[in-house]
C-alpha positions as CSV (number, residue, x, y, z in Angstrom):
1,X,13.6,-6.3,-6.5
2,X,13.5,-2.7,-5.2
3,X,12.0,-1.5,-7.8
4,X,9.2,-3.6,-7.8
5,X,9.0,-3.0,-3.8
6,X,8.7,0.7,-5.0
7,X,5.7,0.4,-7.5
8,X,4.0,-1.9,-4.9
9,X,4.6,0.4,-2.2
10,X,3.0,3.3,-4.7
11,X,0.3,1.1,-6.2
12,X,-0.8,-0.1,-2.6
13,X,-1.0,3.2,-1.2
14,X,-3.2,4.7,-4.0
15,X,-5.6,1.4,-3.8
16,X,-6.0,2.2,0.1
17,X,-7.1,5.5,-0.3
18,X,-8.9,4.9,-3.7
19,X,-10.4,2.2,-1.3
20,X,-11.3,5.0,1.2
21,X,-12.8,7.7,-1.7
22,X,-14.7,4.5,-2.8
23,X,-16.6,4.1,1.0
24,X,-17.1,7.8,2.0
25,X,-17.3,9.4,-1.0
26,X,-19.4,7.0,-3.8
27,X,-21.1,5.7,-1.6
28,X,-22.9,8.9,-0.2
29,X,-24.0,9.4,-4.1
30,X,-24.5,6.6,-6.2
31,X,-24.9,3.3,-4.0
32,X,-25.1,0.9,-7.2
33,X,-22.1,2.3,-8.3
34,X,-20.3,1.6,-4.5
35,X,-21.4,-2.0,-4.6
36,X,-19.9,-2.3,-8.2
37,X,-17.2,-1.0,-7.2
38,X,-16.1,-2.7,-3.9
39,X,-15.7,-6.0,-4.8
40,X,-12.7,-4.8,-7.6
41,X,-11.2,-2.2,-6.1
42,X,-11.2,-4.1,-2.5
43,X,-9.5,-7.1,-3.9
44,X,-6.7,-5.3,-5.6
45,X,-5.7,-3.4,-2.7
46,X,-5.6,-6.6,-0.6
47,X,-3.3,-8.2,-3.3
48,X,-1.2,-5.1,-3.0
49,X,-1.4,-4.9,0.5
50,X,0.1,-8.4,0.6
51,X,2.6,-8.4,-1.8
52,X,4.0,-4.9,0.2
53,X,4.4,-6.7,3.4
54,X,5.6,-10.0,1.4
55,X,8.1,-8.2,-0.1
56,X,9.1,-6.2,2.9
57,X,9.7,-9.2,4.6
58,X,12.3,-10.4,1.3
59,X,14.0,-7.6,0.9
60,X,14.6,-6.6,4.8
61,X,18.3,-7.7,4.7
62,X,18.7,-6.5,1.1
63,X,18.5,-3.3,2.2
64,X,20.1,-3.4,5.4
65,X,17.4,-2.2,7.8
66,X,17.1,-2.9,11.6
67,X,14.6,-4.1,13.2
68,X,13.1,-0.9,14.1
69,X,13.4,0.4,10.2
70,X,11.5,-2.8,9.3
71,X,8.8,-2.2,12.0
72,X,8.2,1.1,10.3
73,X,7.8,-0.2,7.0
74,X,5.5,-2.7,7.9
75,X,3.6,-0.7,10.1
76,X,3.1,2.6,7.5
77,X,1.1,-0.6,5.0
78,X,-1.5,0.7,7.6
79,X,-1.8,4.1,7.2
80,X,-3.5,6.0,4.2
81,X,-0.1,7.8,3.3
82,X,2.5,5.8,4.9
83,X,3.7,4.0,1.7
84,X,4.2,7.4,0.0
85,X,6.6,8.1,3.1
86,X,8.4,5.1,3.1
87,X,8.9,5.4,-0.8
88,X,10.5,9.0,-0.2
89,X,13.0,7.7,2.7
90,X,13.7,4.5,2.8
91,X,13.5,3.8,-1.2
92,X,15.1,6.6,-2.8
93,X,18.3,4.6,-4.1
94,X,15.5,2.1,-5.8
């Protein structure tokens, strides 16, 4: 189960800011190519987004983290590099 907490964690982070390069970046050149885009690339970073918390949420005790710990994984799902930070510290045995 930690493993697959770590690819999620991984996989969701690079969605969000593939997400991001997707609005700021595409969309200043190519707009039919942003509206393509959106829909797909939106709606796998939400699936990922939800499994990471979903799985948070199971593996909490698993993995023996307070309460605090916990609050930090769930709130680094909501910044663009915080899943690459909570892969390096709090997954490295994974």
């Amino acid at each position: 189960m930690n493993k697959l907490f770590k690819f999620i964690a991984i996989s969701e982070g690079i969605s969000y800011l593939v997400l991001f390069f997707n609005m700021l970046v595409i969309k200043r050149f190519d707009l039919e190519l942003y509206k393509s885009l959106l829909f797909p690339i939106g709606m796998a970073h939400g699936l990922l987004f939800i499994s990471y918390v979903a799985l948070a949420f199971i593996i909490w005790k698993n993995q023996q983290w307070n309460f605090k710990e916990f609050c930090i994984v769930q709130v680094a799902s909501l910044l663009p590099f915080g899943t690459f930070y909570i892969e390096k510290k709090y997954l490295k045995n994974a």
